[in-house]
N, C-alpha and C positions, 0 to 999 in steps of 0.2 A: 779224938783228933787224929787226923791222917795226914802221913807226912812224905813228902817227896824233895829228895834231893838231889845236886848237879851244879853244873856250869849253867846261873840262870840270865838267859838274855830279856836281858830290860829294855825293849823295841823304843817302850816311852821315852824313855833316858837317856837310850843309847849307850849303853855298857852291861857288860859280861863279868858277871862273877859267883863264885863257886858260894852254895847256901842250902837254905832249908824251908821249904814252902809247907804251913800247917794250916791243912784244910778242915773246917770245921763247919757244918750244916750246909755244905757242898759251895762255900765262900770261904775264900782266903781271908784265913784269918789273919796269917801272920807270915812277912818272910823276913829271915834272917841270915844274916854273912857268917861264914865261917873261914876258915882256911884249909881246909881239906882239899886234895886233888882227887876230881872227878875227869872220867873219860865221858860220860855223856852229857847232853844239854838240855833244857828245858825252856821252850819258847812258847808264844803264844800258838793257837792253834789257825790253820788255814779257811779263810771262808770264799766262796764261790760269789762274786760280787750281781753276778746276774748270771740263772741258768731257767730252763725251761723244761722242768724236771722229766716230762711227758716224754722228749725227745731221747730221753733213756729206756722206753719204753717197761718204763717202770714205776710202781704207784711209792709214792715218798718213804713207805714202810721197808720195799725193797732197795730205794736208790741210797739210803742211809746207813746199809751195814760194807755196800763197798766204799762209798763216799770215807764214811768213819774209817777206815781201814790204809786209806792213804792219807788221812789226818786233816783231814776239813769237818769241822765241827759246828760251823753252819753255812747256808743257801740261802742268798736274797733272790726269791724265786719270781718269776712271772708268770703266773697259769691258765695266758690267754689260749693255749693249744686246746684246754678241755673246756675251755666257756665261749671259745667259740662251736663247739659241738652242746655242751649242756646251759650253760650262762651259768647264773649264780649257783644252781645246783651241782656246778662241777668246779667251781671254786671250793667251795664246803665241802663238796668230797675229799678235795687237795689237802685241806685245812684239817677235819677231820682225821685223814689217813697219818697226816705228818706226825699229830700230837700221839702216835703209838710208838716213834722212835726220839732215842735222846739227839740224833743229831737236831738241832735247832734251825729251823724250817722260817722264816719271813715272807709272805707272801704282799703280792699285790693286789690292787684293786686295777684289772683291766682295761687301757685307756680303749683301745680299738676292736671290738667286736659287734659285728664283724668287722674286717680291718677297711673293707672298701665296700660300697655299693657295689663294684659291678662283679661279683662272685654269691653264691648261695653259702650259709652256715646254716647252723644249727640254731641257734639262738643269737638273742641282739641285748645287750647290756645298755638299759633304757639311763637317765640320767638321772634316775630314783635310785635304780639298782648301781648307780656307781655310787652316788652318797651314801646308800646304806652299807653298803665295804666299805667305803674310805673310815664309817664311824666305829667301823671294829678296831678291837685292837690289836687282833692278828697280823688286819691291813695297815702295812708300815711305808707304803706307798703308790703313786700312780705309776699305773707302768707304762713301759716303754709309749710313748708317743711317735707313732708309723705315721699318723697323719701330718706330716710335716707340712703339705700343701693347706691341708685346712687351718692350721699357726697361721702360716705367711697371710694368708687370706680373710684371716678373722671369722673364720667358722662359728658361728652363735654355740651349735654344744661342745663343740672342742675348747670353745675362750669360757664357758660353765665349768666343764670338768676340771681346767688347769687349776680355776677358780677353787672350786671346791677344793682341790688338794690343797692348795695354798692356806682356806682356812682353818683347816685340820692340821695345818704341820706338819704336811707329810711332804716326802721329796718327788719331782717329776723326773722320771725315766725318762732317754730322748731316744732316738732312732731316727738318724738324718744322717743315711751315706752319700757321698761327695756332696753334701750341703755345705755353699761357702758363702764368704759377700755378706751382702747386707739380706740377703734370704736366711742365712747362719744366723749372724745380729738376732735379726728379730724373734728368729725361734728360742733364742736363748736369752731371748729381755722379755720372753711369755713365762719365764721361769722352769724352763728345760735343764736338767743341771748336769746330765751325765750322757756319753755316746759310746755303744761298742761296737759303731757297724762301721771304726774308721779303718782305709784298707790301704790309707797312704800315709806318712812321715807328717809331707808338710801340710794335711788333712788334718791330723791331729795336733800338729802346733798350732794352727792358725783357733782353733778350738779352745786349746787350752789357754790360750792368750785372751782370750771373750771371758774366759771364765768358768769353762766346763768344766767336769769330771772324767778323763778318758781312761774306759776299760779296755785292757788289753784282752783280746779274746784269742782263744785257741779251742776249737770244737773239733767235729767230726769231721767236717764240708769243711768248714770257713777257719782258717790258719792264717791271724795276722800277727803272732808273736815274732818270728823274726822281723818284719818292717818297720813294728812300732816300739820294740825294748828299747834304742838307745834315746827315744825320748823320756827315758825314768831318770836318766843319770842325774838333769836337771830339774825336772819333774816331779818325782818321786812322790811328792807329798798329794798332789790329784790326780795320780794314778791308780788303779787297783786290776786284779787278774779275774777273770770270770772265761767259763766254759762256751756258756750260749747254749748251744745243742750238742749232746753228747750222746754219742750211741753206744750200749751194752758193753760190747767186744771194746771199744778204747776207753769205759769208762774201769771194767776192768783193771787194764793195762794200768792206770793212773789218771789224776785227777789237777788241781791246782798246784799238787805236791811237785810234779812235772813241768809245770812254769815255773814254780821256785826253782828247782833243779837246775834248768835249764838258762836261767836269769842269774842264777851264781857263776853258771860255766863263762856266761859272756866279759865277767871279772867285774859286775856289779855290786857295790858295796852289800854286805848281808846286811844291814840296819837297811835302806834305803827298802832293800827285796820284803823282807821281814814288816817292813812300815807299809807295803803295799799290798799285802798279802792279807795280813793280819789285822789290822789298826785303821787304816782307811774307811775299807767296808761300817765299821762298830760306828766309827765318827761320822762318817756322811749319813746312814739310813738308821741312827743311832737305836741299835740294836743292843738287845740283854747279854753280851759275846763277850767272855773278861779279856783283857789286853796283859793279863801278871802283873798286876798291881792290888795291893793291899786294899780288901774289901769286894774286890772283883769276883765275882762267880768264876768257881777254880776250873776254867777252861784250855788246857793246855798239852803242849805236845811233848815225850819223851825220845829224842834221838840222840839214839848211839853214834852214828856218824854222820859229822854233818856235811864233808864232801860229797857222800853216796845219798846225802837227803833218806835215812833210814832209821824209819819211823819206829821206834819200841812200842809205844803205848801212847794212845789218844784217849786225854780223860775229858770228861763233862759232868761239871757241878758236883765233880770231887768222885767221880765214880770211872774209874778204867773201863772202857766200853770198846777198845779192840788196841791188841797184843800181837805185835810181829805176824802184820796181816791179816790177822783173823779177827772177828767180831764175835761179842759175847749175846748176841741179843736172840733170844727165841723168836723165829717166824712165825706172823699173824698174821691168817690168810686174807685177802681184800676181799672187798664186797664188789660187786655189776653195777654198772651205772651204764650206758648206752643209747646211742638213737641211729638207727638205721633202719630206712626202707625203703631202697632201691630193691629192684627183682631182677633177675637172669639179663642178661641181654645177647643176641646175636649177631655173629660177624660181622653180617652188612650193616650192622648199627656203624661199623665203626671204616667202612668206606668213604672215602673223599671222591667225588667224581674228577675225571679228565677235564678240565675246560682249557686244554693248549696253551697254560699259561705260565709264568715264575711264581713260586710260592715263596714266602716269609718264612724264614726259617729261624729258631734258637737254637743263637750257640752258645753250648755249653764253655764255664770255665773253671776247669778243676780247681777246687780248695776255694772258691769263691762262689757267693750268691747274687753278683751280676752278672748278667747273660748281654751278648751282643746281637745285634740283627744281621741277619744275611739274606742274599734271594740267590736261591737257585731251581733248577728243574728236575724233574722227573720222569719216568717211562710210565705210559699208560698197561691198562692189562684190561682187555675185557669193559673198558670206558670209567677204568679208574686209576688212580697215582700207586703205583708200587713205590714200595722202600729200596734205597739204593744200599747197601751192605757197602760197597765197591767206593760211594762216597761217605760214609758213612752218616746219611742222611735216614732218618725212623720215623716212623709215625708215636705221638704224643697222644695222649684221649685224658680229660677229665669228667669223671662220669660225678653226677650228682648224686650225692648218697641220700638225700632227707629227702628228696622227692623222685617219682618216677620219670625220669628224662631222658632224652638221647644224648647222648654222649659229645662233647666239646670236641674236635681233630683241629691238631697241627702237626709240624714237623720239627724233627729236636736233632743237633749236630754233637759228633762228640762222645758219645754214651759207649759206642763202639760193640752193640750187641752184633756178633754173626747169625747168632740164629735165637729165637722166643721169642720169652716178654719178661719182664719184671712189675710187679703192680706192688701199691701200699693204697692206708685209708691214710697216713700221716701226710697230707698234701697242704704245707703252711700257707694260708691261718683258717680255713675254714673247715681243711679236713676231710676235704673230698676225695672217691678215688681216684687215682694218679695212675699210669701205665706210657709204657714206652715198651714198644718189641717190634721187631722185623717183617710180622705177618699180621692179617686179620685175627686168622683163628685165633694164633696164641696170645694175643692181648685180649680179646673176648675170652678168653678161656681162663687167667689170670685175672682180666675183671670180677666173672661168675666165682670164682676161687674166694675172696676177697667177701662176694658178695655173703656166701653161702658160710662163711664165716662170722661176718658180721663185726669186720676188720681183721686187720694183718698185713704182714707183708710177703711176698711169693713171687716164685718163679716158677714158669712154663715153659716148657718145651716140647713140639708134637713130633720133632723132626727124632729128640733123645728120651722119648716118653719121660721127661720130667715134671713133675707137680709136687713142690714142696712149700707148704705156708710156717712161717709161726703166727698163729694167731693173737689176736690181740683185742679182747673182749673190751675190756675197761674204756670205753667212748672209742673205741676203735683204736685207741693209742698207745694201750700200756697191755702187758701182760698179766694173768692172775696167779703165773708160776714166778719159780724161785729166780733168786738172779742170775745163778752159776746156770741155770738151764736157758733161760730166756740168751746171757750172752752165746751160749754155746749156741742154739737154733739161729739167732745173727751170726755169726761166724760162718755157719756153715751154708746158710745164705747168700753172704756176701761173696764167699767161696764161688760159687755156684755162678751168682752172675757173671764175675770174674773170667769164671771160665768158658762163659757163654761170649765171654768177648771184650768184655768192659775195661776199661784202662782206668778208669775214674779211681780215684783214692778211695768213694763212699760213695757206691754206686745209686744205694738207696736213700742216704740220706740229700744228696744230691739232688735225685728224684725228686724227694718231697719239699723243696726248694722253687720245681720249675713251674710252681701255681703263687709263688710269692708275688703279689702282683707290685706292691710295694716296694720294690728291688727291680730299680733298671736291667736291659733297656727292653723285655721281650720277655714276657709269658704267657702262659695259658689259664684261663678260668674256667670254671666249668658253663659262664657265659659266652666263653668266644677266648679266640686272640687277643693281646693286651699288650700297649706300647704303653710304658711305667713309665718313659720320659714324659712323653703329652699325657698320661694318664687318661687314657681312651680306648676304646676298643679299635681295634685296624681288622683289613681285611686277611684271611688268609694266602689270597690270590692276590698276584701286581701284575698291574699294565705293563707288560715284558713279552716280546717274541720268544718263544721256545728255539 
């Protein structure tokens, strides 16, 4: 019998009191009150209500010893990033890889891959291969639903899959940013139960009022924790915290523990934070997660202080599994999964000719994954569109990685490169490559970089002879090295773009953002230009005098 004692907060209950937790075949077996004075606490442990493990560029074996280390002891994860590069065979590898770490891993069965017709993936998750995840028991839900047009419209396999989930008992994930009215209604009377893509106040009331579930997220890119906290005060109880995409370098830094933190500073009741943190995620996607209560799988967090949110020890099923930051788990190397084969390409692949006209431009909006539309012009050179630095207008390319193709051009506002390129293969959802730089060469030269890797992310520069990748084997997404090396190579990455010019918070995560075609109002595909309002392709050129 093992026993842990303290000031223990009972989230369920709602009170704090000093005792003695006896864990016995890694289930509480027994807690009991004392009167002893304790300086530390023991609370339920933090879980990640929706994240996208990939966008850690990490395989779950490696996202679980930092993850465990800031005291999130599980992820309700979505793993459409690597099924839309592999399909089922890269759910299974998600699923596989997790079960070698104790942090406790819940996967989905992917609603949208690929998420649109009008872009190339990898693979396509047919409406067998979603019934057969949904009948696993790993699969503890459908995920996110991007297709919100095909809800509103009664999409035959879209109104199948919701179906399925419903008869399996599982929850639907939603994704419907500024979706309001009776187009909201109806998505959430198809049995849509949760949204974290809300980036306004009264976005999320109007939501919660229907009926939903609203995740407050705070990622890499996308930061709507301050707009959407002061709807928990009254809330609380259908709220929960999730990441979404998180990269290396800030997952590092911290995790969910950081929203707690951060949600305590605003003078939010701790039971209310704690019920949102902890308790929500277990009840809604009813998860194996113990909440500290007797008979619960001894899941739980020891802090020393709970102003500084300073985590002593994160235990799972009765076993200590990281200690004032550190993680006790030995490292087990992943295995290669992969699909790529695009070959080399050349400059002129990636020239736009002169036709004397305004072009469609995306604009960039830092900490956010809506873009606006703009028209401006350009200087020709040689009878083609140069980049303006001076405006800070770039050329854009999404090159198709599964087939051999020319290369997608637009123009992107914002990014703020003076001189290169920056390229990745993480280009959300289909995972194409992505690039943005100042000139021909160095964005073809960062493509071939990429290519000849067979993923990653990199920077070039022909002007500061720069060419630095980290590569990123695993379906182009994730790395096969450790975490303190993989964050360290982003770091010094995003360092680099930075100082190539970028203003952006996450210059690259950002990037792999600007092929989301599912996200208003203006991106790129690796088929063309993309208006996400009309959900159509547009032209790159407008009827406009130079």
């Amino acid at each position: 019998m093992k026993t842990f004692s303290g000031n223990i907060v009972d989230v369920v209950n709602k009170e704090i009191f000093p005792g003695t937790i006896y864990v016995k075949g890694g289930m509480i077996h027994d807690i009991r009150r004392d009167n002893r004075t304790y300086a530390h606490f023991i609370t339920p442990g933090f879980i990640d209500a929706h994240v996208h493990i990939e966008s850690a560029m990490l395989p779950p074996s490696e996202f679980a010893p930092i993850a465990l280390a800031h005291g999130t002891v599980a992820a309700v994860c979505d793993p459409h990033e690597i099924a839309n590069v592999l399909g089922v065979e890269g759910v299974q590898y998600m699923i596989e890889n997790a079960a070698a770490a104790p942090l406790k891993f819940y996967f989905s069965a992917p609603s949208c891959v690929p998420a649109t017709p009008f872009e190339t993936s990898g693979a396509e998750l047919t409406l067998e291969d979603t019934k057969a995840l949904l009948e696993m028991p790993q699969i503890k839900f459908l995920g996110e639903m991007m297709n919100f047009p095909g809800v509103i419209h009664d999409d035959p396999d879209v109104l199948k899959k919701l179906e399925m989930a419903k008869n399996h008992h599982k929850a639907i994930d939603g994704h419907s940013p500024g979706l309001r009215g009776k187009d909201l209604k109806k998505y959430i009377s198809a049995g849509i139960t949760t949204d974290h893509e809300c980036f306004r106040k009264d976005e999320a009331l109007e939501k919660l009022s229907l009926g939903m579930k609203i995740l407050i997220r705070e990622g890499s890119a996308v930061k709507n924790f301050h707009e959407l906290i002061p709807v928990a005060d009254e809330h609380y109880k259908d709220c929960m915290f999730c990441s979404d995409d998180k990269h290396p370098d800030d997952l590092l830094k911290g995790h969910i523990n950081d929203l707690v933190r951060r949600a305590l500073e605003t003078g939010l009741d701790r039971m209310k934070v704690l019920q949102m943190a902890c308790i929500n995620p277990v009840i809604h996607y009813g998860l194996d997660v113990g909440c500290l209560q007797k008979n619960d799988s001894a899941d739980f967090l020891v802090i020393d202080d709970f102003d500084h949110l300073h985590i002593h020890q994160t235990v799972i099923h009765g076993e200590i599994v990281a200690e004032n930051g550190r993680t006790r788990l030995p490292r087990k190397p992943a295995g290669i999964v992969n699909r790529f084969a695009a070959t080399p390409k050349e400059p002129g692949d990636f020239a736009v000719p002169d036709q004397k006209r305004a072009v469609n431009i995306i604009d960039v909006i830092d900490g956010q994954l809506i873009t606006k539309k703009s028209r401006g012009t350009l200087e020709g050179e040689n009878g083609h569109l140069k980049c303006s630095m001076e405006k800070d207008i770039l050329k854009i390319a999404v090159v198709n990685r599964y087939e051999d193709l020319k290369p997608a051009l637009g123009f992107v506002k914002n990014f703020g490169l003076g001189h290169g390129a920056i390229a990745g293969s993480i280009a959300h959802d289909s995972h194409n490559i992505i690039a943005v730089g100042t000139n021909d060469e160095d964005i073809c030269g960062a493509v071939n970089l990429i290519i000849a890797n067979k993923g990653g992310i990199c920077a070039v520069s022909g002007t500061k002879n720069l060419r630095e990748i980290l590569p990123l084997p695993i379906a182009g997404l994730m790395s096969d090295e450790d975490f303190e090396t993989v964050a360290n190579q982003y770091t010094r990455l995003d360092m680099l773009a930075k100082e190539m010019g970028s203003t952006l918070h996450a210059p690259f995560m950002t990037l792999s953002f600007m092929a989301l075609l599912v996200i208003p109002e203006i991106k790129l595909s690796d088929k063309g230009l993309f208006d996400g309002t009309r959900f159509e392709f547009m032209d790159l050129f407008v009827e406009a005098d130079r």
